[in-house]
C-alpha positions in Angstrom: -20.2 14.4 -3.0 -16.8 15.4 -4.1 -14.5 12.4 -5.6 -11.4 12.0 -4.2 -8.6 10.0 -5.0 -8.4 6.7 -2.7 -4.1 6.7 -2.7 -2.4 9.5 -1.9 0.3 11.1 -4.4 3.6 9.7 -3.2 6.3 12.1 -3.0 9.5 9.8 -2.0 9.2 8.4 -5.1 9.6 10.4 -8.4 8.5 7.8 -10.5 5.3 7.0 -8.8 4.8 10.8 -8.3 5.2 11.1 -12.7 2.9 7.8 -12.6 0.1 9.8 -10.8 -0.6 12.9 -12.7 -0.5 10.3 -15.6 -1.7 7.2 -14.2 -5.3 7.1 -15.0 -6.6 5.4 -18.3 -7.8 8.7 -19.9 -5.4 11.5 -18.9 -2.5 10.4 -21.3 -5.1 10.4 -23.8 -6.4 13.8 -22.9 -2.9 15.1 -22.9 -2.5 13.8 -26.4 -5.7 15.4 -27.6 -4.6 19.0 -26.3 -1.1 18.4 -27.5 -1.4 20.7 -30.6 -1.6 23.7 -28.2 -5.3 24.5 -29.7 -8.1 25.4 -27.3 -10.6 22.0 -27.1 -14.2 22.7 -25.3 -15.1 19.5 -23.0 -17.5 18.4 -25.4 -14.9 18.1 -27.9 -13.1 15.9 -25.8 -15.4 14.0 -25.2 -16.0 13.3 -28.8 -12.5 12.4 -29.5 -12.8 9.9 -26.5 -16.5 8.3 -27.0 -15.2 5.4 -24.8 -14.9 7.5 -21.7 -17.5 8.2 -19.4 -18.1 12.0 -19.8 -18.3 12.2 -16.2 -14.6 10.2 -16.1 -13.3 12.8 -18.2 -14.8 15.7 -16.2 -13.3 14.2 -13.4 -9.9 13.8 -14.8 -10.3 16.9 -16.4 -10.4 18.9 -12.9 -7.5 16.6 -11.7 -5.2 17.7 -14.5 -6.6 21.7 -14.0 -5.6 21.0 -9.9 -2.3 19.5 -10.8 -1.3 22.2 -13.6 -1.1 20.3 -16.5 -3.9 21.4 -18.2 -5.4 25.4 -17.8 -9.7 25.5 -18.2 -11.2 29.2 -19.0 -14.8 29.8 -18.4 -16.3 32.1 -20.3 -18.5 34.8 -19.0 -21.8 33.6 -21.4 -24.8 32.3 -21.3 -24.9 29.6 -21.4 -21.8 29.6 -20.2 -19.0 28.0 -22.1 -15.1 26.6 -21.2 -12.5 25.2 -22.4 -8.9 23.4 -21.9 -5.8 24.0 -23.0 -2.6 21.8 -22.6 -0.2 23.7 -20.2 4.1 23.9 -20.4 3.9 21.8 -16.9 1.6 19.4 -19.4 3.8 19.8 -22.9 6.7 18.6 -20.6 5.3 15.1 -19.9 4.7 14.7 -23.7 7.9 13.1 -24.6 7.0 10.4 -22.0 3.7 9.8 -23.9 5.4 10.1 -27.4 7.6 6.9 -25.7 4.9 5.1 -24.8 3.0 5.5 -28.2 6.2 4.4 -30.2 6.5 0.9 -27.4 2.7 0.0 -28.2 3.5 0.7 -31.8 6.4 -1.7 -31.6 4.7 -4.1 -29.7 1.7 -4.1 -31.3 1.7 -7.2 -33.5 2.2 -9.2 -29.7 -0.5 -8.1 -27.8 -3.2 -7.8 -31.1 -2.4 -11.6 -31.2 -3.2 -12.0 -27.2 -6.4 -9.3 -27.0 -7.8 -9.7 -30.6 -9.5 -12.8 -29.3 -11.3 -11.8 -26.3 -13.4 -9.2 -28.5 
């Protein structure tokens, strides 16, 4: 069975429609990971993300191939072997992750008092 998202993308709303293609808890993270341009086979990713559900990621993954942000090649082997590759569509919403990196950097001190606690 095919997983598909339970709220459609809404386009009246440019904010909402950045939100989506971002939204999820792992695809700013997998948009970080890629960031340096290099190549990054899923299993990599999922190493650099243990806390993710591999399947999450795959899932997110396809998402961000559909929506253009990220480009997968399969390779022709066996077994055979793919990988991702951050796309200009997915460089451009960088900047927005490089601002909210610098706010939880900022902020962190606030919400370390509130969370640490709860461990």
């Amino acid at each position: 069975m095919a997983y598909e998202k339970k709220i459609p993308v809404d386009l009246d709303c440019p904010l909402r429609l950045t939100m989506s293609l971002i939204e999820s808890k792992w695809k700013s993270c997998i948009l970080d990971e890629l960031r340096s341009g290099s190549p990054m086979r899923p299993s990599e990713i999922h190493k650099s993300l243990p806390e993710a559900a591999p399947r999450v990621l795959d899932i997110q993954l396809k998402e961000m191939v559909e929506d253009g942000l990220v480009f997968k090649t399969i390779y022709p082997e066996l077994p055979p072997r793919s990988e991702y590759v951050i796309t200009d569509l997915g460089k451009s919403l960088l900047p927005i992750i490089d601002s909210m990196l610098k706010w939880g950097e900022e902020h962190f001190a606030l919400f370390e008092k509130k969370y640490d606690n709860k461990k």
